[in-house]
C-alpha positions, 0 to 999 in steps of 0.5 A: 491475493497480490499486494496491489489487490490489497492496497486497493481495497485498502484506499477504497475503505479508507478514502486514503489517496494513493501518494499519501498511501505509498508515502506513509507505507514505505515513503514512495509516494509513486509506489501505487502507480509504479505496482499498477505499471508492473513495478514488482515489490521485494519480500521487504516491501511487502512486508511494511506494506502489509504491516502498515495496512494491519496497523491502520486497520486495528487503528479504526 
């Protein structure tokens, strides 16, 4: 599953919107935007981004 599938279904679960995701994650509110333009992620973005959706899961 790429990251932008995660992210996605992320937002639908959580209602959570897209700028306020990319801020939180990795404080980029255009990061939504920019994966779905094609923008590709370093290993490290990736990893805060999946770290920060593990942590709000296990909040809910």
């Amino acid at each position: 599953m790429t990251i932008l599938r995660k992210i996605d279904e992320f937002l639908r679960a959580s209602g959570m919107p897209p700028t306020l995701f990319g801020r939180n994650a990795v404080h980029d509110p255009r990061l939504v935007r920019d994966l779905r333009n094609g923008r590709e992620p370093r290993p490290e973005t990736v990893a805060r981004i999946e770290t920060y959706i593990a942590e709000q899961e296990h909040r809910a």
